[in-house]
Short mmCIF file of the C-alpha atoms (twelve columns), coordinates in Angstrom:
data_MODEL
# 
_entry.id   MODEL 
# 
loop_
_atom_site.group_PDB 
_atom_site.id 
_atom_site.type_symbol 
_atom_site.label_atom_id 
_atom_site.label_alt_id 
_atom_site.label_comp_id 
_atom_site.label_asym_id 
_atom_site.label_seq_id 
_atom_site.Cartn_x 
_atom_site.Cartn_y 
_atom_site.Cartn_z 
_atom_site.pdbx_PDB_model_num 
ATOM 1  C CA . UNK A 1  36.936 73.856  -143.040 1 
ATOM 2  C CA . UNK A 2  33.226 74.397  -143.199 1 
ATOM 3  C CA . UNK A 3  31.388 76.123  -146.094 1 
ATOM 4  C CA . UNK A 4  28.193 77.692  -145.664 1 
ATOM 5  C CA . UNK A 5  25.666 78.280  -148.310 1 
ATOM 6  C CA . UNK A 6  24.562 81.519  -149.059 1 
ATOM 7  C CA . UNK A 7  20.803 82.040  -149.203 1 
ATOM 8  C CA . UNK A 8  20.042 84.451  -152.010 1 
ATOM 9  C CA . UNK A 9  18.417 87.436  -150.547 1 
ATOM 10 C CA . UNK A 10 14.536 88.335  -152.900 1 
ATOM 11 C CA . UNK A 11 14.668 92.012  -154.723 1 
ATOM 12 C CA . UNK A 12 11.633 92.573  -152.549 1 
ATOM 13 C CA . UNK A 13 13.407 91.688  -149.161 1 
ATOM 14 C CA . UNK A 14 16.464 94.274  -150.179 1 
ATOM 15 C CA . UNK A 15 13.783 97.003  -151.131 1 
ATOM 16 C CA . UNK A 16 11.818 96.897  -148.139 1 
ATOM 17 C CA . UNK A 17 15.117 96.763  -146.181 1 
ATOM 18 C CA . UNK A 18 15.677 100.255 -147.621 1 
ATOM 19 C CA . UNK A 19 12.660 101.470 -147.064 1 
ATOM 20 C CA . UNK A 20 11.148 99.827  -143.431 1 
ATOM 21 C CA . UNK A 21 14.290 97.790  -142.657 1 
ATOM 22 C CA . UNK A 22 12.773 95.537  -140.162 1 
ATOM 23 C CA . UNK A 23 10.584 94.518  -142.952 1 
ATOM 24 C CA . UNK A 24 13.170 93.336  -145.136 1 
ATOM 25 C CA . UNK A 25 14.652 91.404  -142.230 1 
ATOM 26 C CA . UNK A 26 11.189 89.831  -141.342 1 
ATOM 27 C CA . UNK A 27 10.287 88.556  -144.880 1 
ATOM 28 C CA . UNK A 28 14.163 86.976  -144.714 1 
ATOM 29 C CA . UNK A 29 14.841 85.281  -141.420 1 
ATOM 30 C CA . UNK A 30 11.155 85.852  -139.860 1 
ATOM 31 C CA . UNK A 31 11.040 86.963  -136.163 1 
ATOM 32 C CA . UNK A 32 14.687 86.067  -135.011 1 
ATOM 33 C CA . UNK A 33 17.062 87.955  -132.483 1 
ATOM 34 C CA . UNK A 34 17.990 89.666  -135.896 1 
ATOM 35 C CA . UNK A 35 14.466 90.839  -136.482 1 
ATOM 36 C CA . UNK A 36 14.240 92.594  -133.052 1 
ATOM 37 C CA . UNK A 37 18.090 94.139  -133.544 1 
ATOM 38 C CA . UNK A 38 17.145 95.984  -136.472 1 
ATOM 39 C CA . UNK A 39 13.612 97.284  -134.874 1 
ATOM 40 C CA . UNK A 40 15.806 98.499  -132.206 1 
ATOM 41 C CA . UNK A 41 18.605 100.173 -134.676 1 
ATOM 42 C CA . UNK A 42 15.605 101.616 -136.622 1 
ATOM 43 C CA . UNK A 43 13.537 103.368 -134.000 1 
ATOM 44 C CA . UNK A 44 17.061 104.665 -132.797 1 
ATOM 45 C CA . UNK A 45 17.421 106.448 -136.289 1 
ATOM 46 C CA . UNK A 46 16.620 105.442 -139.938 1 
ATOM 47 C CA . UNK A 47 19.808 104.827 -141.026 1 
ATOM 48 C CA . UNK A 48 21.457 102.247 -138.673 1 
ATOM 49 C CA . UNK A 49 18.569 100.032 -138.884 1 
ATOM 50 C CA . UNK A 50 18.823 100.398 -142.867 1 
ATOM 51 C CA . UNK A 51 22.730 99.594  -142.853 1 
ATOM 52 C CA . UNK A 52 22.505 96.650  -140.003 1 
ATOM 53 C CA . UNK A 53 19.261 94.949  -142.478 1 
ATOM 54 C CA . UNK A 54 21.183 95.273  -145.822 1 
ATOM 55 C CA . UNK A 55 24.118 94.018  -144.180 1 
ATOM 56 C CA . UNK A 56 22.245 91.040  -142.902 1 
ATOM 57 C CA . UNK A 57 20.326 90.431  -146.739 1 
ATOM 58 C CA . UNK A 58 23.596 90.767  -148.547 1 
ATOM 59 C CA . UNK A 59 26.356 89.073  -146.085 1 
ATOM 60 C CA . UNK A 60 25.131 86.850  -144.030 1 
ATOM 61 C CA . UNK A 61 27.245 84.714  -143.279 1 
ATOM 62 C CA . UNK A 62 29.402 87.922  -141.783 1 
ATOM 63 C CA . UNK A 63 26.539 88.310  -139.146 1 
ATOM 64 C CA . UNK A 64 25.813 85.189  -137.279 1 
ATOM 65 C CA . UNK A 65 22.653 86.449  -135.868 1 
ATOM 66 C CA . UNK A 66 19.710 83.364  -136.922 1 
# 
């Protein structure tokens, strides 16, 4: 079985993933497929792009994307 190690998501990443959610994404992968997912979810509406980042800070190893 392989384990995966969690990286510990900053305070500062998780508030600006509530505030400007691609943001938070960008200061905690950089400019990955993830990045550009949760630009897209945003300008859609506010809230998906705020649910798909904190999802990404707080379980990422749920969400594959790198």
């Amino acid at each position: 079985m392989r384990q995966q190690v969690s990286e510990a998501s900053s305070p500062w990443a998780i508030v600006a993933a509530i505030l400007l959610p691609p943001l938070g994404v960008f200061m905690q992968r950089g400019l990955t497929p993830a990045f550009w997912l949760t630009v897209v979810l945003t300008l859609i509406g506010w809230l998906p792009g705020a649910v798909f980042a904190l999802a990404l800070l707080l379980a990422p190893e749920r969400i594959p994307l790198r």
